[in-house]
C-alpha positions as a Markdown table, in Angstrom:
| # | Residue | x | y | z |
|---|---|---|---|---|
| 1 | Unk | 0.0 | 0.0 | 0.0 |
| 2 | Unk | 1.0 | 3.3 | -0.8 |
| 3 | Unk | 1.3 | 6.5 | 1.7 |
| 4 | Unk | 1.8 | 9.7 | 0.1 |
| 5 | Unk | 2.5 | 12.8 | 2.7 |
| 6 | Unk | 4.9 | 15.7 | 2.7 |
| 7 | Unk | 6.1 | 18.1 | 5.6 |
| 8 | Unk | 3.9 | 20.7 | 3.2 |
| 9 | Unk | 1.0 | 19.8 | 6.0 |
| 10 | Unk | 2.7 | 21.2 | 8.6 |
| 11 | Unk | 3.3 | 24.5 | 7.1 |
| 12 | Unk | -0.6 | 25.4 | 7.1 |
| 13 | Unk | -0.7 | 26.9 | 10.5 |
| 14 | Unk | -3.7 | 28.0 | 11.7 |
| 15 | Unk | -4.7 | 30.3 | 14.6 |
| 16 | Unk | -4.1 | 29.5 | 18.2 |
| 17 | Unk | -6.8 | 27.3 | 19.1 |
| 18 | Unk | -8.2 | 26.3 | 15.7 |
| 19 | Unk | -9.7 | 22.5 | 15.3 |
| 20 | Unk | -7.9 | 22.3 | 12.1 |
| 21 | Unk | -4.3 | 22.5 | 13.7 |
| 22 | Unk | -0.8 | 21.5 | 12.6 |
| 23 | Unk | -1.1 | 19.0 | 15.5 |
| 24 | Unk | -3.0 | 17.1 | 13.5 |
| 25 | Unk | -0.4 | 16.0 | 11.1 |
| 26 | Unk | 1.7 | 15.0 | 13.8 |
| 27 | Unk | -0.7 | 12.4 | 14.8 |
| 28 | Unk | -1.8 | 11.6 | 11.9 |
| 29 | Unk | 2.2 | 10.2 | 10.7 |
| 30 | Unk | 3.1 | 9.0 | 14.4 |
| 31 | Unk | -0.2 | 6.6 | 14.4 |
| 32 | Unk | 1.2 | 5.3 | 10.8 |
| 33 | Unk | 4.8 | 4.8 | 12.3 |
| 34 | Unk | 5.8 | 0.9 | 12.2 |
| 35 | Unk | 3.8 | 0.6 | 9.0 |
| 36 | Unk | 5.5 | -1.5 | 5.9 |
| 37 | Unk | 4.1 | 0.9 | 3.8 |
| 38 | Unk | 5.6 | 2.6 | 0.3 |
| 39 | Unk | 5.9 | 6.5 | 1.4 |
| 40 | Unk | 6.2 | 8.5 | -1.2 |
| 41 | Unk | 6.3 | 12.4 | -1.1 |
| 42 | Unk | 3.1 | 13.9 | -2.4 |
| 43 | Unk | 4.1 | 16.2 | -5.8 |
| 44 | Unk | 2.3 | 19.6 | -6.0 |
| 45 | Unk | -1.2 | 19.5 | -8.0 |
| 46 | Unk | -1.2 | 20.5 | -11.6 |
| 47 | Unk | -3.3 | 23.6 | -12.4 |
| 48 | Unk | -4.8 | 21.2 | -15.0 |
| 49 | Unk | -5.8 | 19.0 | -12.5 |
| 50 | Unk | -7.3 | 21.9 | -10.1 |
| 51 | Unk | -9.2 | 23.6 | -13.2 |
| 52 | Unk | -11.4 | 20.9 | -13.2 |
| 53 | Unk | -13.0 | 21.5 | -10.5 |
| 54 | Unk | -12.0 | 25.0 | -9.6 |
| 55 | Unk | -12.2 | 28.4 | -11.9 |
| 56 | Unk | -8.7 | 29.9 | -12.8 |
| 57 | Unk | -9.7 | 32.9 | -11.1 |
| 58 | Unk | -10.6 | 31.1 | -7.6 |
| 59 | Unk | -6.9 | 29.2 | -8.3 |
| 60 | Unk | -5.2 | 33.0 | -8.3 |
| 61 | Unk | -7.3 | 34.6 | -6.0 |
| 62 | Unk | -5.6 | 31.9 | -3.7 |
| 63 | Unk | -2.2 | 32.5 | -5.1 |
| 64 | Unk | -2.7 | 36.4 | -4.4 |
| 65 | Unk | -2.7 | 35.7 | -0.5 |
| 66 | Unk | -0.3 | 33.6 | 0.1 |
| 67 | Unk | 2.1 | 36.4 | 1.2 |
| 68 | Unk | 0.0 | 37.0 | 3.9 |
| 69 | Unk | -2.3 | 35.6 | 6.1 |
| 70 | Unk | -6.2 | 36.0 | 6.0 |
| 71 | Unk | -9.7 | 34.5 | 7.2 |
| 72 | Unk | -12.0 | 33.2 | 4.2 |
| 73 | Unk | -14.3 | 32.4 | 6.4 |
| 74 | Unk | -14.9 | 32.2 | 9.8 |
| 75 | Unk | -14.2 | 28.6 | 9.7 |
| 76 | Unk | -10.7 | 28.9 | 6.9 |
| 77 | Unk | -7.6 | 30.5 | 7.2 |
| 78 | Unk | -5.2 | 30.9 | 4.6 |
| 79 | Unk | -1.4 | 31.7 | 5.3 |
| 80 | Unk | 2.3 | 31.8 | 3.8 |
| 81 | Unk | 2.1 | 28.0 | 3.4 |
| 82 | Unk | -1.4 | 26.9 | 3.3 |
| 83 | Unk | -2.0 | 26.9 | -0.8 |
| 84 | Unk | 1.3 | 24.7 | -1.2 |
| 85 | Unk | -0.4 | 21.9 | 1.6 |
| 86 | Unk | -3.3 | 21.8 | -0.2 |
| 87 | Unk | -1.9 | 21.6 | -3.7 |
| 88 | Unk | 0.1 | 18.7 | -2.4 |
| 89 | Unk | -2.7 | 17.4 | -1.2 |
| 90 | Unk | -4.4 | 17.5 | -4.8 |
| 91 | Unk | -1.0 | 16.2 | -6.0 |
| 92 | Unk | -1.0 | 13.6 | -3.6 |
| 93 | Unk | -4.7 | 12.2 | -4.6 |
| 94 | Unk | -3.9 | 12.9 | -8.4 |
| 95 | Unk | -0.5 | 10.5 | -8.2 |
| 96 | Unk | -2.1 | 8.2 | -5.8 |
| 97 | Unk | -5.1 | 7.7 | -8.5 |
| 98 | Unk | -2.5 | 7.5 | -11.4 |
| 99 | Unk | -0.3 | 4.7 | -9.4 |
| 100 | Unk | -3.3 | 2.3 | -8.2 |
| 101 | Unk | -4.4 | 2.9 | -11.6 |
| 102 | Unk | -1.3 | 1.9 | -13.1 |
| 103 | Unk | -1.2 | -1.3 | -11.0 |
| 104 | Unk | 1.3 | -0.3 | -8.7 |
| 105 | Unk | -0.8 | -1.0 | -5.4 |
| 106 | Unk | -4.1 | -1.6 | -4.8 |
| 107 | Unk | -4.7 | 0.9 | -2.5 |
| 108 | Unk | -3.2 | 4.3 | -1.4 |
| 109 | Unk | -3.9 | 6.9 | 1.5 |
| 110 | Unk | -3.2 | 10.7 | 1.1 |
| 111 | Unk | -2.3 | 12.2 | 4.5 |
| 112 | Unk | -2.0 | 15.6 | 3.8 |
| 113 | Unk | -4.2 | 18.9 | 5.5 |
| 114 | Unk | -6.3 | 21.3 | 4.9 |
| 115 | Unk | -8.8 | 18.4 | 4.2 |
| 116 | Unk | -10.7 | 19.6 | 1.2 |
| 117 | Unk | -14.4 | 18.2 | 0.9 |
| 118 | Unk | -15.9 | 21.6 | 1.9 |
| 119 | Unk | -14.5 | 23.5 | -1.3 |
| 120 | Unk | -17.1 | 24.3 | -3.7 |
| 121 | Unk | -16.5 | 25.7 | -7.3 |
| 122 | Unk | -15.6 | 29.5 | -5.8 |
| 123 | Unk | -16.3 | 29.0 | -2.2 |
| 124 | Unk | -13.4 | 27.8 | 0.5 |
| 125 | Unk | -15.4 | 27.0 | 3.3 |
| 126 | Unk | -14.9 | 24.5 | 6.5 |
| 127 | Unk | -11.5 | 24.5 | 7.2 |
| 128 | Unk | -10.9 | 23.7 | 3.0 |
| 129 | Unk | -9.5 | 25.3 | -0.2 |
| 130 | Unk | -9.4 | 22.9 | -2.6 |
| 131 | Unk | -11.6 | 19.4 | -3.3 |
| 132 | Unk | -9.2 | 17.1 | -3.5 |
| 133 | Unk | -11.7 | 13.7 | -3.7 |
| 134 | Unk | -13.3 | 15.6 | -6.4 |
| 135 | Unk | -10.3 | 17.0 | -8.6 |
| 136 | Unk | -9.1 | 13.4 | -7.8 |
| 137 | Unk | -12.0 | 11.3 | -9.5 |
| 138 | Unk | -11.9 | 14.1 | -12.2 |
| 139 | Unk | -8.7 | 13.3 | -13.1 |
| 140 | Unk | -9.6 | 9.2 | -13.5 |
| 141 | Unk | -12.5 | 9.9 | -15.3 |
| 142 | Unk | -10.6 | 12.9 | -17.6 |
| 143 | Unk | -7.3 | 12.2 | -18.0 |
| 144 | Unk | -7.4 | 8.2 | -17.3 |
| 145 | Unk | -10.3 | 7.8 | -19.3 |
| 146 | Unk | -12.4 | 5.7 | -16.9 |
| 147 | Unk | -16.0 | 6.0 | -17.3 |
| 148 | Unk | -17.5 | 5.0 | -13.7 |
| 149 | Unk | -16.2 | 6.4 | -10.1 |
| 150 | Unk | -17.5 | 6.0 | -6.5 |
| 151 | Unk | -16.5 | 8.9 | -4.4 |
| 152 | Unk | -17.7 | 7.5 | -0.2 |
| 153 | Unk | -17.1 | 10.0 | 2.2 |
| 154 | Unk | -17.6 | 9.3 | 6.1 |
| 155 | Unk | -16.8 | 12.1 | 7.5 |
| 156 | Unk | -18.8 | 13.3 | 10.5 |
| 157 | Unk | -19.5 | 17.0 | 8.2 |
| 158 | Unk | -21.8 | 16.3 | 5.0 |
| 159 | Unk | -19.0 | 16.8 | 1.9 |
| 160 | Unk | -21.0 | 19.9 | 0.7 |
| 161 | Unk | -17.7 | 20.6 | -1.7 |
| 162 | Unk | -17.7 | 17.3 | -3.1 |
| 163 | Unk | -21.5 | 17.1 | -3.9 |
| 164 | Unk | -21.2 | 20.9 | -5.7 |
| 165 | Unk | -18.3 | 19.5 | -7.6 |
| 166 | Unk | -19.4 | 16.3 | -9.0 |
| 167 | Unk | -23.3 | 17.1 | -9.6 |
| 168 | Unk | -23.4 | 17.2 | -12.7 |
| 169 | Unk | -21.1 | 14.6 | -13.6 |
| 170 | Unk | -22.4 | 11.3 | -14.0 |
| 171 | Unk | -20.4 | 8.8 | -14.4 |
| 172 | Unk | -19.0 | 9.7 | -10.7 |
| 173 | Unk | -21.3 | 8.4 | -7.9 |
| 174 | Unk | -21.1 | 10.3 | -4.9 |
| 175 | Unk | -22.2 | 9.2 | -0.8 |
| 176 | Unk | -22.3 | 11.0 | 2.3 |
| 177 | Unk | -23.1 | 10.0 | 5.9 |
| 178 | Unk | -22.9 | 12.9 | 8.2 |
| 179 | Unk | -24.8 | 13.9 | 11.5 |
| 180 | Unk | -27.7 | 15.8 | 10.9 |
| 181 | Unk | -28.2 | 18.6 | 12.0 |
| 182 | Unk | -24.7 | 19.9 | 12.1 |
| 183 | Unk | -22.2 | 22.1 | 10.1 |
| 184 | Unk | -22.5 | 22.9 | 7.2 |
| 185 | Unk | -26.2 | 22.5 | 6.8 |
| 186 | Unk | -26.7 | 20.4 | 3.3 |
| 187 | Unk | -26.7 | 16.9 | 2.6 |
| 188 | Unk | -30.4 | 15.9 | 2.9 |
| 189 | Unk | -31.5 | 12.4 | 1.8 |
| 190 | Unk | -33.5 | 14.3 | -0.9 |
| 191 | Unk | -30.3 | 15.7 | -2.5 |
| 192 | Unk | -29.2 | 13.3 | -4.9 |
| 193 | Unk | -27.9 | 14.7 | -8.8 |
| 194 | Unk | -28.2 | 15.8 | -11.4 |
| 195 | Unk | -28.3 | 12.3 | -12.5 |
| 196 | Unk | -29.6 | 10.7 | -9.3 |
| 197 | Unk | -25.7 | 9.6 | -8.6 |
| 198 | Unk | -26.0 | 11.3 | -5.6 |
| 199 | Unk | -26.8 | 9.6 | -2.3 |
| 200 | Unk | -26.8 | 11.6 | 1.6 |
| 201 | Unk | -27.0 | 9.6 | 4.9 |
| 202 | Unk | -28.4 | 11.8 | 7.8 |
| 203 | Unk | -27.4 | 10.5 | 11.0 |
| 204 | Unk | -28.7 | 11.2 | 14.4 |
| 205 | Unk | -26.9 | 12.7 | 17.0 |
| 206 | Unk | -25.5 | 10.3 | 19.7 |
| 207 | Unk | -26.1 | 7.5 | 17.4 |
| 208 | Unk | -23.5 | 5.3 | 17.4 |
| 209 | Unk | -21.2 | 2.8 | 14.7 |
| 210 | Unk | -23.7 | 0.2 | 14.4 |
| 211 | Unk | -26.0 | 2.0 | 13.1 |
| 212 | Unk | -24.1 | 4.0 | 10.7 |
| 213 | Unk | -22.5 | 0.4 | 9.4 |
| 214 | Unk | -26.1 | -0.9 | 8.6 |
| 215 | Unk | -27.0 | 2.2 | 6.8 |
| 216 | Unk | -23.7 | 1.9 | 5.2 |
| 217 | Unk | -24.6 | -1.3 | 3.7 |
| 218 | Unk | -27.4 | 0.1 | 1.4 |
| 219 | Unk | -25.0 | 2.9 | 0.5 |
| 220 | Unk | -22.3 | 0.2 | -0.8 |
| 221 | Unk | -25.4 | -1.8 | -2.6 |
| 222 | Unk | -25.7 | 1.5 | -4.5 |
| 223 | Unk | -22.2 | 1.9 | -5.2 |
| 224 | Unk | -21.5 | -1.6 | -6.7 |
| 225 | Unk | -24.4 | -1.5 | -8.9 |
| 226 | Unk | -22.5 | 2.0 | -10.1 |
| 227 | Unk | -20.0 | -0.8 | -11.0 |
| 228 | Unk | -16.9 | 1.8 | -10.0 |
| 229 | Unk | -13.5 | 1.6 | -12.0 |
| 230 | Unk | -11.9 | 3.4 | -8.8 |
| 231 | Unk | -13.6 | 4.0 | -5.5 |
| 232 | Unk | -12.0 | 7.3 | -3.8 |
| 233 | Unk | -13.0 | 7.6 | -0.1 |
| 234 | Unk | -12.9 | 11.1 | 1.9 |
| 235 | Unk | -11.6 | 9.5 | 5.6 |
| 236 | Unk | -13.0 | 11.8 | 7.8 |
| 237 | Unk | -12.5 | 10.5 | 11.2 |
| 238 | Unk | -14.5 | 13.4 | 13.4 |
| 239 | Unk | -17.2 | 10.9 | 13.9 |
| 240 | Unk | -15.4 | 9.6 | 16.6 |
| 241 | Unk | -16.8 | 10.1 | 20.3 |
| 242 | Unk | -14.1 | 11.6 | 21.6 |
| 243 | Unk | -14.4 | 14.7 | 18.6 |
| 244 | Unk | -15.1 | 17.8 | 20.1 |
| 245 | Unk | -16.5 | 19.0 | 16.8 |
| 246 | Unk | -19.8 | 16.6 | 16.5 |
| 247 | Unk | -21.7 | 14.3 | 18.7 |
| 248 | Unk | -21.7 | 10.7 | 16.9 |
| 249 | Unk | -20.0 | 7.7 | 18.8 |
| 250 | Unk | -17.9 | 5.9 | 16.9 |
| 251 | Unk | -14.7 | 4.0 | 17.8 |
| 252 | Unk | -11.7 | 3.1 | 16.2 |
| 253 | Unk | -13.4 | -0.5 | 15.4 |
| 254 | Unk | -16.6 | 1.3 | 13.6 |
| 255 | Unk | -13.7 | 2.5 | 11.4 |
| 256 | Unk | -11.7 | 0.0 | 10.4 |
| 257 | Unk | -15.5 | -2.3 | 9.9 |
| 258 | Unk | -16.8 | 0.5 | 7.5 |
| 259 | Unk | -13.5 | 0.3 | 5.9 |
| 260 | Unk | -13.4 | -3.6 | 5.5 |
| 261 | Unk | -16.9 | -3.3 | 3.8 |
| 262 | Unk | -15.7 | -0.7 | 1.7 |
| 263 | Unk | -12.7 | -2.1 | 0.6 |
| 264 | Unk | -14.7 | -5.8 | -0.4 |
| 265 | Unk | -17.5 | -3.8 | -2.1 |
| 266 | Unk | -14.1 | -2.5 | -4.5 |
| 267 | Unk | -12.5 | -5.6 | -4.7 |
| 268 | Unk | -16.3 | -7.4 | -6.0 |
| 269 | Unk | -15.7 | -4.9 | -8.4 |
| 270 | Unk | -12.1 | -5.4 | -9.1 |
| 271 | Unk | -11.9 | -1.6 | -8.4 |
| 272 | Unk | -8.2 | 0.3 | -6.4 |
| 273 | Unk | -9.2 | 2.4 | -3.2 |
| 274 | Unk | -7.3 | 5.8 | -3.2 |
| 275 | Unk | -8.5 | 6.9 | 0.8 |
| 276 | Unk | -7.8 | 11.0 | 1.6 |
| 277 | Unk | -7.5 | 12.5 | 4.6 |
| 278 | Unk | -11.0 | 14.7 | 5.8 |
| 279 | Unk | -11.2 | 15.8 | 9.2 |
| 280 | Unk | -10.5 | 14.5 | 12.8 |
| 281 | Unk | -10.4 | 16.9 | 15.4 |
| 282 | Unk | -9.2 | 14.7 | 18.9 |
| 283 | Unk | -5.6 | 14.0 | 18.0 |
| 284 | Unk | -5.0 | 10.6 | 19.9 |
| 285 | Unk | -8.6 | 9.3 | 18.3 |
| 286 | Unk | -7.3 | 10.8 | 15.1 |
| 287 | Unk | -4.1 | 8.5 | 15.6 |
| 288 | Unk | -5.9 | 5.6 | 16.5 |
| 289 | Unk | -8.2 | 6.1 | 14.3 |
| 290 | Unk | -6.4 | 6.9 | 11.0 |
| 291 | Unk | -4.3 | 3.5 | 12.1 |
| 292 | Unk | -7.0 | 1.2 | 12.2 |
| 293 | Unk | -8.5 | 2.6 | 8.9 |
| 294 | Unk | -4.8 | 2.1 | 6.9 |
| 295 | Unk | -4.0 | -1.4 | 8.4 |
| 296 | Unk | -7.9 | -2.5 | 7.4 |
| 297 | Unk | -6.9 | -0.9 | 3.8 |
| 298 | Unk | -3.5 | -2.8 | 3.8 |
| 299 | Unk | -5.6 | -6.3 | 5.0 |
| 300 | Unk | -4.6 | -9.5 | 2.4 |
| 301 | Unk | -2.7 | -6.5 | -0.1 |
């Protein structure tokens, strides 16, 4: 299995205090450590790549503040180092899609920040500035040709980003579970495409694995009978219970399970996982977590 990461991640500091903190990295790569794994470093995205998804003058609006640092939101800060993290990241899922692709593993995990899933076309929102699952399954269906993707994100936060980015493109299928009500708002069960490719999971508060991993199983019914060429999954791991962001109550176990049926429902379909980093806001759940989620990945490789 491959790992792509660079030090990049670190260099998107955030305020004092911020959820989305450099921290995170850091616990991200030490709950990885002892892993036979192929690290490579993740390249910078290609504006190609980014255009995809994004309009050139979003891509140098960004470029215009990195000299100095700035809120785009009350949620998203952008400094000195943050566009270069998350065009790594986008580098990262592009070359991860191009070597799972190309046979070289069967699956591959980006772990890179900012996370991306809250980027919409023009909008960085939630802590994100690009949408690196999206630009990622534009690239296999664009540049590699394929002609069916599944895009699963798990995240606690509906992947508002990804669903703007991908709703009018059909031959990607796109499903969200995501506590309801909570940040950023969207991601009803009656949002679902411009093609009906579209599927959202609303989950309770204080509801717990179990039942997310039952309503998960319709979810990867849906996705199989999409018959995916490449299943890209947004690993958002703030559905744990100790998250300080959202009330769900997941464990470390609830991962790794969702990740098992995942990565069977892409196998039936003789289809590579490429797995990004999304959020995750407790760092030692975030360790534990992001472990259990790679070594289920790198299961019978």
């Amino acid at each position: 299995m491959i790992l792509y990461s660079h030090d990049s991640a670190a260099g998107h500091a955030t305020p004092e205090g911020h959820a989305e903190q450099v921290a995170r990295y850091g616990a991200v790569m030490a709950g990885l450590e002892g892993l036979a794994l192929d690290r490579r470093a993740a390249p910078l995205g290609a504006d190609a790549d980014v255009l995809r998804c994004h309009p050139a003058r979003y891509l140098e609006a960004l470029r215009a503040g990195e000299s100095g640092s700035r809120m785009l939101d009350p949620d998203t800060f952008q400094g000195p180092g943050s566009l270069e993290a998350a065009l790594r990241a986008v580098g990262g899922a592009c070359a991860a899609v191009d070597a799972v692709l190309a046979g070289e593993a069967e699956a591959a995990f980006v772990a890179m920040r900012p996370p991306g899933h809250h980027a919409e076309r023009e909008t960085a929102m939630g802590f994100c500035l690009l949408g690196t699952a999206a630009i990622a399954a534009k690239r296999a269906l664009e540049h590699h040709g394929l002609g069916r993707v599944a895009v699963l994100d798990f995240d606690v936060h509906h992947g508002n980003g990804t669903q703007d980015l991908l709703w009018d493109e059909g031959r990607a299928f796109f499903a969200s579970s995501h506590q309801m009500p909570l940040y950023p708002g969207t991601g009803a069960a009656s949002e679902t495409g411009a093609h009906g490719q579209v599927m959202n999971v609303p989950l309770p508060p204080g509801s717990d694995g179990a039942l997310a991993l039952r309503e998960w199983e319709a979810v990867l019914e849906r996705a199989a009978a999409h018959r995916p060429q490449l299943v890209i999954v947004s690993a958002g791991f703030d559905a744990h219970a100790a998250d300080p962001l959202a009330q769900l109550d997941w464990d470390e176990d609830d991962f790794a399970a969702l990740t098992r049926m995942i990565r069977d429902m892409a196998r039936d379909a003789g289809a590579p996982v490429v797995s990004v980093l999304e959020g995750g806001y407790d760092l030692p759940a975030l360790g534990r977590s992001v472990r259990a989620h790679v070594t289920t990945l790198m299961e019978a490789e």
